[in-house]
N, C-alpha and C positions, 0 to 999 in steps of 0.2 A: 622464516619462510624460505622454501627451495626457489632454487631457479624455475623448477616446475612450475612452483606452484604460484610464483609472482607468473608465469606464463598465463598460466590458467586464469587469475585472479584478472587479468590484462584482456584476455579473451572474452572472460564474461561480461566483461564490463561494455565491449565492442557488442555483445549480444543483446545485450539489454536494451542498448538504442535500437539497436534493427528490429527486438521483436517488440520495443512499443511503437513503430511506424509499419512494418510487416506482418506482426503477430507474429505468436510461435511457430503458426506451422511454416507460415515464411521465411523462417530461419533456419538453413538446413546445413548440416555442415558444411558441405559445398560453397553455398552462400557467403559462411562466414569465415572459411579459410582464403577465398577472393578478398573479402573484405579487410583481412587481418594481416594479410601475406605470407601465410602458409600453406604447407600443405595440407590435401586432406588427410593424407594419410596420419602427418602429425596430428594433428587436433583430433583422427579416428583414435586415437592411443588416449585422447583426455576424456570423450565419453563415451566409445564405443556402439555410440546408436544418438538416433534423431531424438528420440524419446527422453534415454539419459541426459541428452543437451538441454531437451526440454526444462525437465526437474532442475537440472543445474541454473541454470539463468534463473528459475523462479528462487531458488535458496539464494542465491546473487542476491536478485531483487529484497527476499526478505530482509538480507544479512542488512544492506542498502535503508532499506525502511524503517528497522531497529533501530538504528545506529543517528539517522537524521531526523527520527521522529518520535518516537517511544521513548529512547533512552534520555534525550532532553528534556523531553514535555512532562517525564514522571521524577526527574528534579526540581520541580515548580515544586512551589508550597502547597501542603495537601486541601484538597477542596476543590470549588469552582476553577482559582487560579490553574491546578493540571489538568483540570478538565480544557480548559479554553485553550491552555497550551498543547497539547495535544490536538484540538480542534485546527487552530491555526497551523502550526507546522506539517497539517495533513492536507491544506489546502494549498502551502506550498508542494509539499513532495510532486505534485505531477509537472511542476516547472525547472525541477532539477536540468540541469544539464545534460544528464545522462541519457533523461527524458523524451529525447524531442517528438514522440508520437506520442506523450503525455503519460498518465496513470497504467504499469502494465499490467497491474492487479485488473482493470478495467477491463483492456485488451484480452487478455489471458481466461476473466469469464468469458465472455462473449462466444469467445471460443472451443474453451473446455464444460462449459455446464454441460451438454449432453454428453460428453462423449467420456467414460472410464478409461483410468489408468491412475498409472504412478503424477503424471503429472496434474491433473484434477483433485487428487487426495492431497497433495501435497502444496494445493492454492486453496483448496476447502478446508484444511487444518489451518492453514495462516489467517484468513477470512476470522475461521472462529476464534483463534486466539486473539483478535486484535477485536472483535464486539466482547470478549471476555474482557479485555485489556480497562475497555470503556468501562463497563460496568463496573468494574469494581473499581475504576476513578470515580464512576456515580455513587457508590457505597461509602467510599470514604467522603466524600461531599457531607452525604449524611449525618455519618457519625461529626463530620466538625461542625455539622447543626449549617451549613451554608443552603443545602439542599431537606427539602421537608422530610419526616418520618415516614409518612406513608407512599415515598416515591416507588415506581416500578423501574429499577434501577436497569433493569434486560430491554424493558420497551426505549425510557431515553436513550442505550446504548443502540438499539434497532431503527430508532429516528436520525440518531446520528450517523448514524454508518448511510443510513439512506440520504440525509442533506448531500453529504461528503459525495458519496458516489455519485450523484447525482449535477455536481459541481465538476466533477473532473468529468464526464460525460459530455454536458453542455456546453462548456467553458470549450471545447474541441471541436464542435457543433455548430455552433453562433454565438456571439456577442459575450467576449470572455468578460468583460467587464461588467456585463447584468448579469450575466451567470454569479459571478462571484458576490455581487451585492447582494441580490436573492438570496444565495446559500447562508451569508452573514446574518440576511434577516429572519430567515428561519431559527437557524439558531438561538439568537435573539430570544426568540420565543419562546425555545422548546428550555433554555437556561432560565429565563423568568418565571415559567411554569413551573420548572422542579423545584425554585426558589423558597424559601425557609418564610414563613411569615416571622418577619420579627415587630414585637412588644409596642 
């Protein structure tokens, strides 16, 4: 990695806190050359627009999300086990450190559902990659006979994704602690339901 781009890599990282307590559009480069101790002019040289900063912080985010969530949780043993790991480590992800305004996939709808651009296609490709992601940990469940035959393997990943988001929303809202027991006992559910009758 260049000097650059351990720069870069150092920058995003400062952005990612501000836009999950500011949101994106709170994050301007102005903002986050203040914040980093640069100039703008330098940081205008790493994306060239408000816009490009945008996209960049969410690929940040993604790269971030991969890395502490997906790529451990789909080393579990196949079946229920990565499913729940997967589940779990996504209920930590909005307490990361990096975090401190919580979930920025959260933040980041909220924001961009109306509005087109590069940075809305490129939080609605992640979005879908990651209820793909589920799904096909619910498929493999299947096939190891842990989850039944005739599961809807797109709807558990659509209830999951809904528990989840729905936890890093509230948990930021009121009462992290019932937030997070709720979200557990849904699950609960929505994993007994898909459950395999066994003999």
């Amino acid at each position: 990695m260049t000097k650059g781009d351990e720069t870069k890599s150092a920058v995003l990282g400062s952005a990612i806190a501000l836009a999950s307590t500011l949101g994106l559009e709170g994050v301007t480069i102005g903002k986050l050359a203040e914040h980093v101790g640069m100039s703008k002019s330098g940081l205008f040289a790493h994306f060239s627009s408000k816009e490009n900063l945008q996209v960049a912080i969410l690929e940040e985010a993604v790269a971030r999300f991969v890395a502490l969530v997906v790529t451990p949780g789909l080393k579990q043993p196949r079946g229920e086990p990565r499913l729940r790991a997967l589940f779990e480590r996504w209920l930590a992800w909005s307490r990361a450190d990096f975090l401190p305004g919580g979930c920025i996939f959260v933040v980041a709808s909220v924001e961009l559902d109306d509005r087109p651009g590069p940075a809305r296609d490129r939080l609605i490709a992640s979005q879908k990659d990651w209820v793909d992601t589920l799904a096909h940990a619910a498929r493999i469940a299947v096939e190891e006979r842990h989850f039944r035959p005739d599961l809807d393997c797109e709807q558990l990943a659509h209830e999951m994704f809904s528990i989840a988001y729905g936890y890093h929303f509230l948990r930021r809202v009121f009462d992290p602690a019932g937030a997070e027991k709720r979200s557990r006992a849904a699950f609960e559910r929505l994993v007994a339901d898909a459950r395999a009758t066994r003999p």
